[in-house]
Steps between C-alpha positions, in 0.01 A plus 500: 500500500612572837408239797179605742516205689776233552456200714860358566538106665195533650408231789202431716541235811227426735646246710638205279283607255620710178240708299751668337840370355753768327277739294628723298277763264622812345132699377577825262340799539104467304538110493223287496612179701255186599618241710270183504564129674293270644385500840779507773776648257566765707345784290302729780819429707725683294210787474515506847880519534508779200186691674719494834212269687748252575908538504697234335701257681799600224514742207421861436223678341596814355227764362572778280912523604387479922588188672165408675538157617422545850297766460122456644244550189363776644834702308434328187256767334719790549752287289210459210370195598140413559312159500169341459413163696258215423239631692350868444580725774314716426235698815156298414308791653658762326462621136750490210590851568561519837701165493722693236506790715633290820815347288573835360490664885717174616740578209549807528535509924181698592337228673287780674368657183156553540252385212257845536785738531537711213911501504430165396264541224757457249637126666111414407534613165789309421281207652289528225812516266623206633158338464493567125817357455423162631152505328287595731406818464103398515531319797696788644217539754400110578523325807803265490373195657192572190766453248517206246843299596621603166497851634624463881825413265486806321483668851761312646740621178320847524618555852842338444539757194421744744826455646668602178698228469814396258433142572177321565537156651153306421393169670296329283270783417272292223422233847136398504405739190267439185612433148328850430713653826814335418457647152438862638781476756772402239357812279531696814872386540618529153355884559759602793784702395822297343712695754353285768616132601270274538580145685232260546383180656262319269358166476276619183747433235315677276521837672898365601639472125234828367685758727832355574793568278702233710388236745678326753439145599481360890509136652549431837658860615771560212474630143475212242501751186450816375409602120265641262132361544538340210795329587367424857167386320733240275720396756477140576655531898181706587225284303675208755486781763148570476355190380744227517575447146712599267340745187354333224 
């Protein structure tokens, strides 16, 4: 499959301090891609740098065949790329709909569309497409700051496939969810079409291993492995990683 995203000797300096030491990753095209670590490995750095928040001190980022490096993030989603954070973002005083609406105006560069106007009747109906898409369909008309935290996530992913993204970049979307939410949020992921990449933060190794075809291992800013999650799972480096002994 052809690259989407490549991520080429990637460093991050602040001061005498390195976050990141020399990554490289090379994601397909419809990859499913976790990257856990504990604490401090460097993980929402490299988001950062790949989501053009930060630049990196040394290396290149490269998205679909464009050399964005440098590039502030607010390029990234014309290349394909959108991303979720750890905290919703979603308008607490606005409803499902109309949060849908505003990333689909934002996308598409009519900041000044105007919710009543009938010339943009259709951008609401696709709101409610969108809706249905991330499960939400019968909260299409709720309140956001009324939804359940299992469904601000669904928003959040909502508006980022909004965007119509190739990649989705997710920081740690199952963060502060129930076993019931976790469950439905996996579902929801395993339901998105195989065409589009998926790379994820996750501390849940459950929901890690379930939708990742390959996982990548961090410790203190570089990449300590990458594999299968079953090879990750049986790999003695990251039991010591994670828990400071060696698998049984």
């Amino acid at each position: 499959m052809a690259s989407v995203v490549q991520v080429t000797g990637v460093t991050v300096a602040f001061g005498g301090l390195r976050a990141l030491r020399g990554i490289d990753l090379d994601i397909a095209q419809g990859e499913r891609l976790a990257i856990i670590g504990p604490n401090g490995a460097g993980k929402t750095t490299l988001f950062n740098v790949i989501a053009g928040d930060i630049a990196p001190t040394t290396g290149a980022v490269v998205i679909r065949g464009q050399d964005c490096t440098y590039r502030p993030s607010r390029h990234r989603p014309r290349l394909g790329l959108a991303r979720t954070y750890q905290k919703a973002r979603a308008f607490a005083g606005l409803t499902v709909r109309e949060n849908i609406y505003l990333a689909l105006a934002g996308h598409r560069g009519r900041h000044r569309a105007l919710w009543w106007s009938p010339a943009d009747r259709a951008m609401r109906d696709e709101a409610s497409d969108v809706a249905s898409r991330a499960w939400l369909s019968e909260q299409i008309d709720v309140v956001a700051g009324e939804l359940a935290h299992g469904q601000r996530r669904q928003l959040e992913l909502a508006m980022a496939i909004a965007t119509d993204p190739d990649v989705m970049l997710l920081d740690e979307p199952a963060s502060g969810l129930s076993r019931g939410e976790r469950e439905r949020l996996a579902e929801l992921l395993e339901s998105f079409d195989q065409q589009l990449t998926l790379l994820l933060i996750e501390h849940d190794m459950d929901v890690a291993f379930r939708i990742a075809q390959r996982v990548v291992v961090m410790a203190d800013g570089e990449q300590v492995m990458a594999g299968t999650p079953e090879q990750v799972r049986a790999d003695p480096h990251v039991h010591h990683i994670y828990l400071g002994t060696e698998a049984a």
